[in-house]
C-alpha positions in Angstrom: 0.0 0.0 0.0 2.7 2.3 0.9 5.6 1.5 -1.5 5.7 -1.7 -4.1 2.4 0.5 -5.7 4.9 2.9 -6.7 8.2 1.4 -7.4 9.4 1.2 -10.9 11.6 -1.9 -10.3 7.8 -3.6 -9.5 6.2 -2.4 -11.8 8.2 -3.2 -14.7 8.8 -6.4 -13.2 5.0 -7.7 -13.0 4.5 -6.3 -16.4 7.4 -8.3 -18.0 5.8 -11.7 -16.4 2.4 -10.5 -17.9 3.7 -10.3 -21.1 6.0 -13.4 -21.1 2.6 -15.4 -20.1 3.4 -15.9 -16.7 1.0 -15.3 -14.1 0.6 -12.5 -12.1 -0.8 -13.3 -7.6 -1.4 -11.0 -4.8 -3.2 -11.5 -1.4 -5.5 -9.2 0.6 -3.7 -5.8 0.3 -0.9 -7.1 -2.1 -3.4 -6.3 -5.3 -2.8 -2.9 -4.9 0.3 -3.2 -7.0 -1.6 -4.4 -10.1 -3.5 -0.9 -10.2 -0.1 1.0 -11.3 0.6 -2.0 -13.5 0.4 -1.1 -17.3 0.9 -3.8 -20.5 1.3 -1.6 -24.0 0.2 1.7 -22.3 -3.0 0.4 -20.8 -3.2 -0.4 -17.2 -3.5 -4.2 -16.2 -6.3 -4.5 -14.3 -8.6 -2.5 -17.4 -11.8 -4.5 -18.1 -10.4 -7.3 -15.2 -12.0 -9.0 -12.6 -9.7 -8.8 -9.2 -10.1 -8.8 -5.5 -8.3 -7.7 -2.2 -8.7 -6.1 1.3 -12.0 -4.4 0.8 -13.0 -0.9 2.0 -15.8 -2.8 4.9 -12.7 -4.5 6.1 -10.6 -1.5 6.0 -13.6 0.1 7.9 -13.9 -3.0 10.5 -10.1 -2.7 11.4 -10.3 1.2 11.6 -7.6 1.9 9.0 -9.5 3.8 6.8 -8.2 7.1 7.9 -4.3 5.8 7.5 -4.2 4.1 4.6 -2.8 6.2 1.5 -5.4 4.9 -0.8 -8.8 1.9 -0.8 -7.2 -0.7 -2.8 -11.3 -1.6 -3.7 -11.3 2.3 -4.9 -7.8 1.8 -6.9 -8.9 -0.9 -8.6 -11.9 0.3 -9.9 -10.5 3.3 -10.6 -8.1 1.7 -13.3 -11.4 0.2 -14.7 -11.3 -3.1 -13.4 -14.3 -5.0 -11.9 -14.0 -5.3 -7.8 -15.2 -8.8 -6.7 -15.6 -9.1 -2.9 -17.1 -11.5 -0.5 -20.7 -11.5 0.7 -19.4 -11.2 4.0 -16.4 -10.0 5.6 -13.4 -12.2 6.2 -14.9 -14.5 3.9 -12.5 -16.3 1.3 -13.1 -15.1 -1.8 -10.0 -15.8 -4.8 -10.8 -14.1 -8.3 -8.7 -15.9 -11.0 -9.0 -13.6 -14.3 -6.8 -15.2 -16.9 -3.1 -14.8 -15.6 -4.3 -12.5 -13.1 -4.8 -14.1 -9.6 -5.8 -12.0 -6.3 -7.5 -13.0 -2.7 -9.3 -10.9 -0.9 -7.9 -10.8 2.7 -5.8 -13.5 4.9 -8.5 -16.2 4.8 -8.5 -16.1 0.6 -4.3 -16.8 0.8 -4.7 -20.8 0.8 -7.3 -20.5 -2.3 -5.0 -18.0 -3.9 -1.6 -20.6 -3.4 -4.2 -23.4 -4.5 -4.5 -21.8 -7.8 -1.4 -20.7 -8.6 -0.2 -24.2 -8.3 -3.1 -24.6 -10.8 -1.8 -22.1 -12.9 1.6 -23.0 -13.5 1.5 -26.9 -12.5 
C-alpha cells in the first residue's frame, strides 16, 4: 500500500511476467500493486476481474483514515471489476486469466491453490 504501488523496479517487473505469459498473484492488500501495472500503455487490471482487502474490512479494522489509498477504490478506478465476498473475512480468490488476487488472509490458501493450478 505504501511502496511496491509505486516502485518502478515492480512495476516493470510484473508487467514483464504479464507479457511473457506468466501469471501474475497477490493477497488481501498485495493487489494494490496491479492498479499502477500497465501492458502496451493500458493499465493491467482494465476491463479485469480482481479482489483484495475491501474498503468494509478497511472500515472493521479502523484503518480507513491511514491508509494512503482503498485498494477496492484503486482498482476500480483503473477500470477493473471489484469482486468481494458477501461477507467480511470471507474467502473469496478471483482468478481472471493470468491474473490471480485474494481478498484478505482467509483467501491466501485458495489464492496458493490456484497458482499451483496455474503453472503446474
Amino acid at each position: 500500500m505504501f511502496d511496491l504501488v509505486q516502485d518502478k523496479d515492480s512495476l516493470k517487473l510484473i508487467e514483464e511476467f504479464y507479457k511473457a505469459g506468466k501469471t501474475v498473484a497477490a493477497v488481501c492488500h498485495g493487489p494494490v500493486v496491479f492498479v499502477n501495472v500497465t501492458v502496451d500503455g493500458k493499465p493491467l487490471l482494465e476491463g479485469r476481474r480482481a479482489t483484495g482487502f475491501s474498503n468494509a474490512e478497511e472500515d472493521a479494522v479502523g484503518l480507513t483514515e491511514v491508509m494512503p489509498v482503498l485498494l477496492e477504490d484503486e482498482v476500480k478506478r483503473v477500470g477493473g471489476n471489484y469482486v468481494k465476498a458477501e461477507q467480511l473475512w470471507k474467502e473469496m480468490v478471483v482468478v481472471d486469466g493470468q491474473i490471480i488476487t485474494g481478498q484478505n488472509p482467509a483467501s491466501a490458501q485458495g489464492v496458493g491453490v490456484a497458482l499451483a493450478t496455474a503453472v503446474g
